[in-house]
N, C-alpha and C positions, 0 to 999 in steps of 0.2 A: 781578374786574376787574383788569387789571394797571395796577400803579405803575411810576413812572419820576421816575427821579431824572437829572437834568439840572445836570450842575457846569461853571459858564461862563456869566456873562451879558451876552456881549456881542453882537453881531448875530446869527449864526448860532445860536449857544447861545439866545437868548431866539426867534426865529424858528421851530426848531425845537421848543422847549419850548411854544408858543403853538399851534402845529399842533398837537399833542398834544392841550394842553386843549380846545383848540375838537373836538377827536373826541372828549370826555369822556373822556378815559383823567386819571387822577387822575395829575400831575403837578408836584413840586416842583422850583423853580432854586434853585442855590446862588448864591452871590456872598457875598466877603469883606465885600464893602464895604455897611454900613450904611444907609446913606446910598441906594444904590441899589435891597436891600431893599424900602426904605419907601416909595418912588418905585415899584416894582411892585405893592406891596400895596395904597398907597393909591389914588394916581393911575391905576395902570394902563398906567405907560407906562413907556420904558428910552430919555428924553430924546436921552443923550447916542452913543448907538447907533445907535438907530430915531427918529429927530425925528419926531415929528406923529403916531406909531401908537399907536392902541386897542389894548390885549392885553387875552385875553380875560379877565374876571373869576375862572376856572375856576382859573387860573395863582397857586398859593401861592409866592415868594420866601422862602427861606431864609437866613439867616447862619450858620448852626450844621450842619455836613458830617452828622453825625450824626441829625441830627433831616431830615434833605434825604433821608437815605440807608435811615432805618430801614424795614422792611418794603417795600421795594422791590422789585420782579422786574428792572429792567431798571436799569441807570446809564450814562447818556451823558455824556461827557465832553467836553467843548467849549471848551476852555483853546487859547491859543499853544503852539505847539510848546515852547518855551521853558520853559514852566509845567507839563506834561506829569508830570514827575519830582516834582514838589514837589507838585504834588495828587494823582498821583499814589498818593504816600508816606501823604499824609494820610488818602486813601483805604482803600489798606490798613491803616492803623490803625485808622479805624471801622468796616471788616468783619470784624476779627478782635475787636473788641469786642464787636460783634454778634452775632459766629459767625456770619454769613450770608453763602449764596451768592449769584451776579446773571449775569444775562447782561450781561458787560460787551463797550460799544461807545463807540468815539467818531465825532467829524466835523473833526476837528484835517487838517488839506492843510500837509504839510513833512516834511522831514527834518533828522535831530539833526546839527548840523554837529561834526565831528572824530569822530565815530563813523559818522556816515552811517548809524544805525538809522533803520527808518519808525517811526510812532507805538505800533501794533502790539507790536514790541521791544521799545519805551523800557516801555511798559506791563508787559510780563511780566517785566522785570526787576527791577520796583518790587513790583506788587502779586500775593501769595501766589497760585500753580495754586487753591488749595483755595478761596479765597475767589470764584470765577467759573468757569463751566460753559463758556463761550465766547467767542470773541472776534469782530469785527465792526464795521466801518466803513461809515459813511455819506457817499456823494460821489455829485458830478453838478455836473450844471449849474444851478446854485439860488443867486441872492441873495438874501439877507437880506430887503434891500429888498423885493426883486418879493414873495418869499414872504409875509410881514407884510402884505400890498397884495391876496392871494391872485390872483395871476397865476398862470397853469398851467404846475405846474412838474412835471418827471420824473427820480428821481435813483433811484441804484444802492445797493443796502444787499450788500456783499460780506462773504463769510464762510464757514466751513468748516463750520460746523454748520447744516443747513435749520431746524431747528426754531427754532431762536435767531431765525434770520434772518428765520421766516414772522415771529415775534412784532414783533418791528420795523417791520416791515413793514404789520401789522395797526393798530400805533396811530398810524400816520404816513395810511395811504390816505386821501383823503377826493373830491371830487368837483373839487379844484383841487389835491393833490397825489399825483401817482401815485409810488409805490416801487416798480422792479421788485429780483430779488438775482440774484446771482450767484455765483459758487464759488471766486473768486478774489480775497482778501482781500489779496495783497502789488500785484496789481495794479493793482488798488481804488487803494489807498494812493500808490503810484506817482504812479497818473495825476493825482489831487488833489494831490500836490505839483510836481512838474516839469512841468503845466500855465501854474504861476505864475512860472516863469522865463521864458515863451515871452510870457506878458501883460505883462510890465514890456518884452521889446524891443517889444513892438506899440504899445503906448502913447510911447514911445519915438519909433517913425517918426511917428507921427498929430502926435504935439507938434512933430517937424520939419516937420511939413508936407505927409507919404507920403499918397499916395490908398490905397483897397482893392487895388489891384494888390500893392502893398508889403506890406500886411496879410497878404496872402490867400498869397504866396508864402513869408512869414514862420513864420505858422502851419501852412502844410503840411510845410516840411521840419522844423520845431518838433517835428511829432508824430513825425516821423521819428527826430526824439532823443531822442525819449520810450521810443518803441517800441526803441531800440538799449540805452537805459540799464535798460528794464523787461525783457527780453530775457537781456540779461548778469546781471539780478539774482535770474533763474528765474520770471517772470510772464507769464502766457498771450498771445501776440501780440494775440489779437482781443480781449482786456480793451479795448485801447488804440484800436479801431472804436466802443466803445461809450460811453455814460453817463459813464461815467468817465472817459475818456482824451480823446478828441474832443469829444465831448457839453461837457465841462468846460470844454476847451480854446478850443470858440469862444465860448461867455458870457465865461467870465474875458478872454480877449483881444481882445474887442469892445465892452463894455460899460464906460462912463464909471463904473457903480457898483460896480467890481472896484479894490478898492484898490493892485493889483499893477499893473492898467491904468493909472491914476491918476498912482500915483506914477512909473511911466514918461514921462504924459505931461510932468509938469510939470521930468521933468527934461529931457525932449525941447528944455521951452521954456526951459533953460539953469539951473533952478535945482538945486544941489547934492542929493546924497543924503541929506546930513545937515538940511538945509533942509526937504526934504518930508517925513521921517521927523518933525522938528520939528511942524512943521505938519499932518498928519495924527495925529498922537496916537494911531495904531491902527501893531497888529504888521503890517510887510507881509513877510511871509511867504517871498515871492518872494528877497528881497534873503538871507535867511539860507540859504535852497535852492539859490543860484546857487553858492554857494560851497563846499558840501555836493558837489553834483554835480562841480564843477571838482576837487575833490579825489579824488574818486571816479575821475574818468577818470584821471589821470595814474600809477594804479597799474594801470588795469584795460583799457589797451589799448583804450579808444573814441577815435572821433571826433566831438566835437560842436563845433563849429566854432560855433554862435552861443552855447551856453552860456559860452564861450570867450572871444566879445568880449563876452558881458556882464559876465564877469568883472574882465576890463579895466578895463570904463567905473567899474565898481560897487569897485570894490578897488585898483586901481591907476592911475586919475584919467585913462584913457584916452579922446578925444573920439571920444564918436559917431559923428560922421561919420565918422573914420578908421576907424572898426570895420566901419563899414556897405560902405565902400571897400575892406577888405579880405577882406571877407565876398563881395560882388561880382564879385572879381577872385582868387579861387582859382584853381587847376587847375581845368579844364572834363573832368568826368565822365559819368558813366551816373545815372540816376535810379537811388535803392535805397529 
């Protein structure tokens, strides 16, 4: 029977670790924090994540990497980008403890700001070739919420190696979540990050007041800056038709329960960045990718013209609607 070890307990990290158990595949979360732990093991539930959810009993919480990690085949990693490095690090120190290898995967959507690595990179840079047989990422179009709720969800497991990837795929399937894979693990990556720069403008217009027309033209030429920046970074065009890229692109940028949508709206409705970032108490992902990407172009010869004013609004105290206005009133082109 395989084991999986899942480090990260917070929406996704426990959602997806909870999907596991409930397919009986023997599965440990990690979490630093104590306190939360005991809340999984005892209660069954991850309060302050997932309000009001049952997780299944099957589901052991850890505090000890080590003891999460031992005899494991599989380790997903479900950290903020931000946190990536440092558990990373940790990580590597208890497989080299172990001697053990794993098919190492995560589910982390960003990119490292001032390096512009995907999750992928930061990984192989931290933990030893020898210690994992492969590498592989989990994206699509799936919240936390819906999933935990077992709503019918279908996400993409990308990766270089099939085998790695059937096995993932194997303790994920169930009759309310489908995994298909794919072969293309930077585009994978891609699309879950620079999906969430396009959900912060959408929620953005909604909070001004935009109907679906606003939406709907936002997200399309969105994927179009996805596909230019996934494109210039060597990843398969049609990644970005699929699961991954589009797929992702309309939940995250539609859905009240996408934190990147969220925190757009609310500054739609005039409250600062630093205000919602306050008040949501969760990483939004979006805000560190905007400026990841913005950097990115300015050496490499794109045009992304809305990554551009969201950069403005989010970094240089630019109003909205001036963006939206300048955004509007470009030079009139060809469709690309």
């Amino acid at each position: 029977m395989t084991k999986v070890a899942v480090l990260g307990a917070g929406s996704w990290g426990t959602a997806l670790a909870n999907t596991m158990a409930k397919n009986n595949v023997v599965v440990n979360i990690w979490s630093h924090r104590v306190d939360q732990v005991d809340e999984i093991n005892q209660r069954h539930q991850n309060d302050h994540y997932l309000p009001g959810a049952t997780l299944s009993e099957k589901l052991l919480a850890v505090a000890d990497m080590q003891v999460a990690v031992a005899d494991a085949d599989v380790v997903l990693m479900v950290v903020p980008t931000k946190a990536i490095r440092s558990v990373g690090s940790q990580l590597a120190e208890v497989l080299q403890n172990l001697d053990q290898q794993v098919i190492l995967a995560h589910a982390t959507k960003g990119l490292e700001q001032g390096t512009h690595l995907r999750i992928s990179q930061m990984i192989e840079e931290v933990v030893p070739s020898e210690n994992y047989s492969s590498l592989a990422v989990i994206s699509g179009p799936s919240h936390a919420e819906d999933v935990i709720k077992g709503d019918l969800t279908a996400v993409s497991i990308g990766g270089t190696d099939e085998a790695a990837t059937a096995v993932l795929q194997k303790t994920l399937a169930s009759e309310n979540f489908r995994p298909y894979t794919n072969h293309d693990l930077l585009g994978s990556e891609l699309g879950g990050a620079l999906k969430n720069i396009i959900a912060l403008g959408s929620g953005m217009l909604v909070g001004l007041g935009y109907g679906v027309n606003a939406q709907a033209a936002l997200l399309t030429r969105g994927l179009v800056e996805m596909r230019s920046v996934g494109q210039k970074m060597g990843a398969k065009p049609e990644t970005f038709l699929g699961l991954a890229g589009i797929g992702d692109l309309i939940v995250t940028g539609m859905s009240p329960n996408s934190r990147n949508y969220r925190a757009g709206f609310a500054m739609g409705h005039g409250q600062s960045l630093n205000q919602v970032q306050e008040e949501m108490g969760m990483v939004i992902e979006g805000v560190n990718t905007v400026k990841a990407v913005y950097e990115y172009q300015q050496t490499h010869q794109l045009d992304l013209p809305i990554t551009t004013a969201l950069y403005q609004v989010l970094y240089e105290e630019a109003q909205i609607e001036d963006q939206i206005k300048l955004l509007m009133t470009r030079p009139l082109k060809a469709e690309d």
